[in-house]
ChimeraX commands (.cxc) that place a marker at each C-alpha (Angstrom):
marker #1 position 1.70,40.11,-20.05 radius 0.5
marker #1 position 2.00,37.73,-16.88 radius 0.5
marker #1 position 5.66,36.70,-16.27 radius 0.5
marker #1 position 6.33,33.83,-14.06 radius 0.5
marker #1 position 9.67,33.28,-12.09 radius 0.5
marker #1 position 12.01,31.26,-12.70 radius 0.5
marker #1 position 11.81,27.58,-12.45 radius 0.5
marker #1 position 14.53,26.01,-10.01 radius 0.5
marker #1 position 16.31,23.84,-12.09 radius 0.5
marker #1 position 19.37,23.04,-9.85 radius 0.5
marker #1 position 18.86,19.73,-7.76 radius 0.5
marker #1 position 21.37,18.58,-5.44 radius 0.5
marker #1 position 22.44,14.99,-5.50 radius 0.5
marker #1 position 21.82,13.93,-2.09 radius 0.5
marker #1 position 17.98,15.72,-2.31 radius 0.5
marker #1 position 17.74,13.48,-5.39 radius 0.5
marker #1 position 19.34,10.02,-3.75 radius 0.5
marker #1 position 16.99,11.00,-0.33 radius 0.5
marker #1 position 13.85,11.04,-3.11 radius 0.5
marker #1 position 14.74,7.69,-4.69 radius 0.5
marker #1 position 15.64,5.74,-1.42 radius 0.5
marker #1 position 12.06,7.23,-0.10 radius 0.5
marker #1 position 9.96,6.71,-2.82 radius 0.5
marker #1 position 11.47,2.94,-3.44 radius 0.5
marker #1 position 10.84,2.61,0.14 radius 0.5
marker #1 position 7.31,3.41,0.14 radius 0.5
marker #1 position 6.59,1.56,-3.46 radius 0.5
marker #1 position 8.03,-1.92,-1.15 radius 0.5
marker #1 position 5.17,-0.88,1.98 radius 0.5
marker #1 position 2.46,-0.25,-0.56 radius 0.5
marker #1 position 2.56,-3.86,-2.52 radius 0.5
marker #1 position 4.60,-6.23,-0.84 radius 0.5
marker #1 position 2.43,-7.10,2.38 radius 0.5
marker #1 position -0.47,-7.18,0.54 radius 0.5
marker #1 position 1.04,-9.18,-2.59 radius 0.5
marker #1 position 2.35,-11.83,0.63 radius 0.5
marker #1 position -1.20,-11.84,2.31 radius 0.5
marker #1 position -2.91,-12.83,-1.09 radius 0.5
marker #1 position -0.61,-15.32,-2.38 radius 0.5
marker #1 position -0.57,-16.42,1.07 radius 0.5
marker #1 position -3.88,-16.70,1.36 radius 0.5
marker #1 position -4.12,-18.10,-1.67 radius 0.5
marker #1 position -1.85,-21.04,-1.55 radius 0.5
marker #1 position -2.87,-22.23,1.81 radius 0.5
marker #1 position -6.90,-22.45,1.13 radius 0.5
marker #1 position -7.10,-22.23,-2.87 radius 0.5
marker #1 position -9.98,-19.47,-2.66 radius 0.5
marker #1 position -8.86,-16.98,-4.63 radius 0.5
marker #1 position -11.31,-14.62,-4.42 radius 0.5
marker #1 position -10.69,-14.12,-0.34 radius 0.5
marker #1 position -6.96,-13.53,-1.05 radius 0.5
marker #1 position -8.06,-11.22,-3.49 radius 0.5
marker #1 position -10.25,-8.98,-1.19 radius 0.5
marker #1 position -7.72,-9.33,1.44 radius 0.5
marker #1 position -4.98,-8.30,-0.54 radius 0.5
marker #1 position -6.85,-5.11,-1.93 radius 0.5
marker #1 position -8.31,-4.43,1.42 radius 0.5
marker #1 position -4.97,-4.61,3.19 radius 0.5
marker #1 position -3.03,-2.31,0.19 radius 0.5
marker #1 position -6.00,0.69,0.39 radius 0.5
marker #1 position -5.84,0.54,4.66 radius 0.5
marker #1 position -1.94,1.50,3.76 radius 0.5
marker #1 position -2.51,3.62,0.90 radius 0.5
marker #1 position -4.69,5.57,3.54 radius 0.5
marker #1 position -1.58,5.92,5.92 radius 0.5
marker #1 position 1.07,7.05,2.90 radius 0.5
marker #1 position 1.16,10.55,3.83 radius 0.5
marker #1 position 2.32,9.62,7.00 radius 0.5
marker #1 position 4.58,6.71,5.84 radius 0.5
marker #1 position 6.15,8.68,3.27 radius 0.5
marker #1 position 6.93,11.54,5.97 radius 0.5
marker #1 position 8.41,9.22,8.44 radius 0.5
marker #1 position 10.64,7.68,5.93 radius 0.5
marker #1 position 11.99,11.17,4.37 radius 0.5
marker #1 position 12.43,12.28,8.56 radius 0.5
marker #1 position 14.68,9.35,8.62 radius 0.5
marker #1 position 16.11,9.40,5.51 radius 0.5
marker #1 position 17.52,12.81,6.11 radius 0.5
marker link #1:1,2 radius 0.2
marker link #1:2,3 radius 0.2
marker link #1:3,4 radius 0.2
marker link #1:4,5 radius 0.2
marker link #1:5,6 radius 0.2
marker link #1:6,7 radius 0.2
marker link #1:7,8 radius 0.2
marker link #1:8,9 radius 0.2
marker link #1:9,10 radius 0.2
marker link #1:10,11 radius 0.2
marker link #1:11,12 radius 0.2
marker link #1:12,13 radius 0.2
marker link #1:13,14 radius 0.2
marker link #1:14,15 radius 0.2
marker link #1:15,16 radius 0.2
marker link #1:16,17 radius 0.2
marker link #1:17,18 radius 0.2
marker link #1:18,19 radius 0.2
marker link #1:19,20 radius 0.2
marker link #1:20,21 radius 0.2
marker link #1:21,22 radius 0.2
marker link #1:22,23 radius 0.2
marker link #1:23,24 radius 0.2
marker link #1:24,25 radius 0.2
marker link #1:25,26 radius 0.2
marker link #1:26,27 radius 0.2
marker link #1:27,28 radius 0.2
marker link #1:28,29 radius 0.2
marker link #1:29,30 radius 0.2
marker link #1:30,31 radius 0.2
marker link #1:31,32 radius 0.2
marker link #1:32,33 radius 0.2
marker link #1:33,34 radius 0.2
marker link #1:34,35 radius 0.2
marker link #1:35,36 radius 0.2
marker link #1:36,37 radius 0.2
marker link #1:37,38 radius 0.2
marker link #1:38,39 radius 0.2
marker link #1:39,40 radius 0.2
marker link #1:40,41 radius 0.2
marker link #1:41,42 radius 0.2
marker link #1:42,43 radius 0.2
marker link #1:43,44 radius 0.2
marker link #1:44,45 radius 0.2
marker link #1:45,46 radius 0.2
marker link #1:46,47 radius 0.2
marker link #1:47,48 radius 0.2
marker link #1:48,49 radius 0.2
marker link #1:49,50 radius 0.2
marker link #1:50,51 radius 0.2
marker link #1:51,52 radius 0.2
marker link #1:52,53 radius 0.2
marker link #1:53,54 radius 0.2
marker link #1:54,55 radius 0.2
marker link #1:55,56 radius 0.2
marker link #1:56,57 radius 0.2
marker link #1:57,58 radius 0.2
marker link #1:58,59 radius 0.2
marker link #1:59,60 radius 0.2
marker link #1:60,61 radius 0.2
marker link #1:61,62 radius 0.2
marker link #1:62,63 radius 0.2
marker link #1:63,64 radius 0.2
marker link #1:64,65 radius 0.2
marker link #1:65,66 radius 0.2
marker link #1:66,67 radius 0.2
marker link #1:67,68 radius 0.2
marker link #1:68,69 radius 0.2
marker link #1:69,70 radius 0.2
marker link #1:70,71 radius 0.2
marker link #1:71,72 radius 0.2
marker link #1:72,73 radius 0.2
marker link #1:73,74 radius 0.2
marker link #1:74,75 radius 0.2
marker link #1:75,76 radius 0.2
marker link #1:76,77 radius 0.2
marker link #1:77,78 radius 0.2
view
């Protein structure tokens, strides 16, 4: 019979708060700028369809660069 350890179950609360602040952080990068460029984009020439590419263009360039983002924000969060 295979017997796995343990599971750690004990978290403490400021690895918890530096998780939350981090991850809320990075949720803000990921869809704000490219939530303003479209409805910018879209409110200032009506074309829809440009804000649209834009937007989705401009939230998968920073969806590349998460690893990265997220690392820099738990180095400074801690």
């Amino acid at each position: 019979m295979i017997r796995f350890p343990k599971k750690k179950t004990e978290i403490t609360t400021e690895v918890l708060t530096n998780t939350i602040w981090a991850s809320t952080f990075l949720a803000m990068i990921l869809s704000l700028p490219p939530l303003g460029l479209f409805l910018g984009i879209y409110f200032l020439t009506g074309n829809i369809i440009v804000g649209a590419i834009l937007g989705f263009g401009t939230h998968f360039i920073i969806l590349a660069f998460s690893t990265k983002i997220s690392k820099l924000l738990i180095k400074v969060m801690s």
